[in-house]
C-alpha positions as CSV (number, residue, x, y, z in Angstrom):
1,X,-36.5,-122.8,-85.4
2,X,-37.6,-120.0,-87.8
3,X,-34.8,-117.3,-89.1
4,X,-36.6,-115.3,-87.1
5,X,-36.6,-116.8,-83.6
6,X,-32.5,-118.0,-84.6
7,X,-31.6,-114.0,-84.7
8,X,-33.7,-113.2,-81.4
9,X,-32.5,-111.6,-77.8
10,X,-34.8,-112.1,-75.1
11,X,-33.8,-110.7,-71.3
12,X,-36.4,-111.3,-68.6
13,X,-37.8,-108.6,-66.1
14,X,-38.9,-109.1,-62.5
15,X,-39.0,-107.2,-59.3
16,X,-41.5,-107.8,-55.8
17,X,-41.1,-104.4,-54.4
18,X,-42.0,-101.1,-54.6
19,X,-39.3,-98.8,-55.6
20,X,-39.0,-95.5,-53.8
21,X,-38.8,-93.2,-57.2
22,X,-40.7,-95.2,-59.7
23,X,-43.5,-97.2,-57.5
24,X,-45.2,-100.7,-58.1
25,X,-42.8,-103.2,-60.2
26,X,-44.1,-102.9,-63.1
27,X,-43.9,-99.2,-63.6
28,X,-40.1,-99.5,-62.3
29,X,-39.3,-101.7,-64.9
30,X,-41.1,-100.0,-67.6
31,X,-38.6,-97.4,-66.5
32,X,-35.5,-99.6,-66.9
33,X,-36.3,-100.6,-69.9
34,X,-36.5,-96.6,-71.0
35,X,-33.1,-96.2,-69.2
36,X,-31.5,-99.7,-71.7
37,X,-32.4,-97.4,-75.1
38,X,-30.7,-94.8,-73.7
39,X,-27.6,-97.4,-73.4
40,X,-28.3,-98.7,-76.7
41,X,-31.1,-101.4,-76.4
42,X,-34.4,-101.0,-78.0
43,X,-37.8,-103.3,-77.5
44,X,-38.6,-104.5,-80.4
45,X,-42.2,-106.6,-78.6
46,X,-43.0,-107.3,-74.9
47,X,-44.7,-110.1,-73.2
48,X,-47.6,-109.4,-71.1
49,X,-47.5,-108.7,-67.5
50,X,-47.5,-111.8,-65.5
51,X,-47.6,-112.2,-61.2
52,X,-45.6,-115.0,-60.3
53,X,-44.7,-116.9,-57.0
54,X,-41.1,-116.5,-55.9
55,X,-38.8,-119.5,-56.5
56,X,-38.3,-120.6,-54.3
57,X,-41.5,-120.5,-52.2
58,X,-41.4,-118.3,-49.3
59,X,-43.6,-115.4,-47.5
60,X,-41.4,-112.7,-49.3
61,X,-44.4,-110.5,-52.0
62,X,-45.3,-112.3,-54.8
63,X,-43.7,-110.7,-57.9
64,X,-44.3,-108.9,-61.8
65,X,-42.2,-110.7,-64.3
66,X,-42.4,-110.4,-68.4
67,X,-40.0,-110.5,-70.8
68,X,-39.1,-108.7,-73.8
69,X,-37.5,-109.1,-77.2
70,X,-34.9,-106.6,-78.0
71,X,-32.4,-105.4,-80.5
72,X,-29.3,-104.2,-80.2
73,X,-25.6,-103.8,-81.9
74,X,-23.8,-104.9,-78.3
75,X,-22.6,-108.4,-78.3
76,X,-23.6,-110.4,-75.0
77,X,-20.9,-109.9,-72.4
78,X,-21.6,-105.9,-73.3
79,X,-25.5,-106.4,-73.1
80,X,-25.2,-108.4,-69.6
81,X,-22.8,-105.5,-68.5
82,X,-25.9,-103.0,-69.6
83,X,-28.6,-105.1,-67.8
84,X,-26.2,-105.1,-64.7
85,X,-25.6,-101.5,-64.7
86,X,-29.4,-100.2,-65.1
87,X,-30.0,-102.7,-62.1
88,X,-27.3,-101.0,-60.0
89,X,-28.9,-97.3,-61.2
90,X,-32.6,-98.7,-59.9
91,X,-30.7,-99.6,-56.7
92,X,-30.4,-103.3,-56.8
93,X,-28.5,-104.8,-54.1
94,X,-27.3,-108.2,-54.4
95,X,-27.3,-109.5,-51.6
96,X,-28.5,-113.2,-50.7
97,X,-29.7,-115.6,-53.9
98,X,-33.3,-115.3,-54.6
99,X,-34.1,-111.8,-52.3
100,X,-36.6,-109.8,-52.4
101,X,-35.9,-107.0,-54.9
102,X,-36.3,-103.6,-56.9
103,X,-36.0,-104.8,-60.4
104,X,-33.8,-107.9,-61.6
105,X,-33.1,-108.0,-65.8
106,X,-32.0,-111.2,-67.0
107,X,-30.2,-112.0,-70.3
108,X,-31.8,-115.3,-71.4
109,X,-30.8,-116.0,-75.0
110,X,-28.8,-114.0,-77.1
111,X,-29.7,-115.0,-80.9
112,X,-29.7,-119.2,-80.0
113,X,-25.9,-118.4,-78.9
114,X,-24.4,-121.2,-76.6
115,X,-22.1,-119.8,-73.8
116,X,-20.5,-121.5,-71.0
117,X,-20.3,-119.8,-67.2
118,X,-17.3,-118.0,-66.8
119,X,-16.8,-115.3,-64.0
120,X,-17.4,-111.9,-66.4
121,X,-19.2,-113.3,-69.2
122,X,-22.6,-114.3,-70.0
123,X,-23.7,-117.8,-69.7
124,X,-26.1,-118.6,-72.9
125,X,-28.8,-119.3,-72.7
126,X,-29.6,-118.1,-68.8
127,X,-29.2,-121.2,-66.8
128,X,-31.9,-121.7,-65.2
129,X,-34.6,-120.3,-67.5
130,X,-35.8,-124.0,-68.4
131,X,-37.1,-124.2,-65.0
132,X,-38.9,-121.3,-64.0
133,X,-42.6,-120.4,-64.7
134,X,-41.6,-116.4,-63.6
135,X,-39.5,-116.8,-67.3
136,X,-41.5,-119.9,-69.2
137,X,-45.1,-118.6,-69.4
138,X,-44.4,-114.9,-70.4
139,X,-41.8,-115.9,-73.3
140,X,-44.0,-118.9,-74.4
141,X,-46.7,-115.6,-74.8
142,X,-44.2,-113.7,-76.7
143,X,-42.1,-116.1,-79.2
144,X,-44.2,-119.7,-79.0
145,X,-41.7,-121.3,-81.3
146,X,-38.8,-120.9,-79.3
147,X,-36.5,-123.9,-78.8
148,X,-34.2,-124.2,-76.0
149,X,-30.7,-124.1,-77.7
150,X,-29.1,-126.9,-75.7
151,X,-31.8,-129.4,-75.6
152,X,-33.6,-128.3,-77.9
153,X,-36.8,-128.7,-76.0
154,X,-40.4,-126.7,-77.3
155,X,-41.4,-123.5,-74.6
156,X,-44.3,-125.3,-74.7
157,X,-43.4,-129.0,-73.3
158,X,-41.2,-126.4,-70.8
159,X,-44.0,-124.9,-69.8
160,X,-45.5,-128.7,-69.2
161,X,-43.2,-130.0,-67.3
162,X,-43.1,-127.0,-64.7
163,X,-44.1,-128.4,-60.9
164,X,-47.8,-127.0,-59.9
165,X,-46.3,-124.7,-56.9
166,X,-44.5,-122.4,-59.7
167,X,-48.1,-120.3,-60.2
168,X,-47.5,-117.6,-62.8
169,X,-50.9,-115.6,-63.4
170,X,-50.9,-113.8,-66.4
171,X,-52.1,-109.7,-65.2
């Protein structure tokens, strides 16, 4: 990995529904990502705008995902505390896994740091990024060097091995 890509955060961005202040997805989580520098985050380069399939299939609106490089001087427990708490300003509700919703922010690597899953922390990287076309295809976009940090594995051979129903058109 490049210096570069070792010192990187990336957090991913999705929503599939209109939200009743800011509108379409996309525009809501343009917004959110205003409301992170206010709490200290800053986007330092952002992936284009991609419509994606939910995961797993259903009938529920296709969604708007991206993701964005950032910088910022909280360590990861903090910055997954900030992601949580602009999600419950834009009125996220969690409800039932994989629901429909107004805006979902993701931590998915913090610097190439390696965290296990414990109830209040973050898990590093996100666990189920390797998997997911909604997360693969815009970051492969944005930092095409990036290496998993457990395996190890190229964004690109990821991005190969996704299954054909995981349909991520770039917008």
């Amino acid at each position: 990995m490049s210096e570069q890509a070792d010192k990187s955060i990336y957090i991913g961005m999705g929503a599939n529904l209109p939200h009743p202040r800011y509108g379409a997805p996309a525009d809501t989580l343009t917004a959110a990502l205003g409301d992170l520098a206010r709490r200290g985050v800053s986007v330092r380069r952002m992936s284009p705008w991609y419509r994606t399939a939910p995961v797993p299939a259903s009938d529920q609106p296709w969604y708007v995902n991206a993701v964005a490089e950032i910088a910022t001087n909280l360590p990861p427990d903090m910055l997954l505390q900030a992601l949580h708490a602009v999600e419950e300003a834009f009125g996220r509700v969690r409800s039932v896994p994989n629901a429909p919703r107004l805006i979902d922010l993701d931590l998915l690597d913090f610097r190439g740091e390696i965290a296990p899953g414990v109830p209040g922390k973050a898990t590093l990287p996100h666990p189920r990024l390797a998997g997911r076309a909604f997360v693969l295809r815009p970051l492969a976009d944005l930092a095409p060097d990036w290496r998993h940090p457990v395996t190890g594995a190229s964004v690109g051979a990821l991005v190969a091995a996704l299954p054909a129903d995981q349909i991520a058109q770039r917008l």
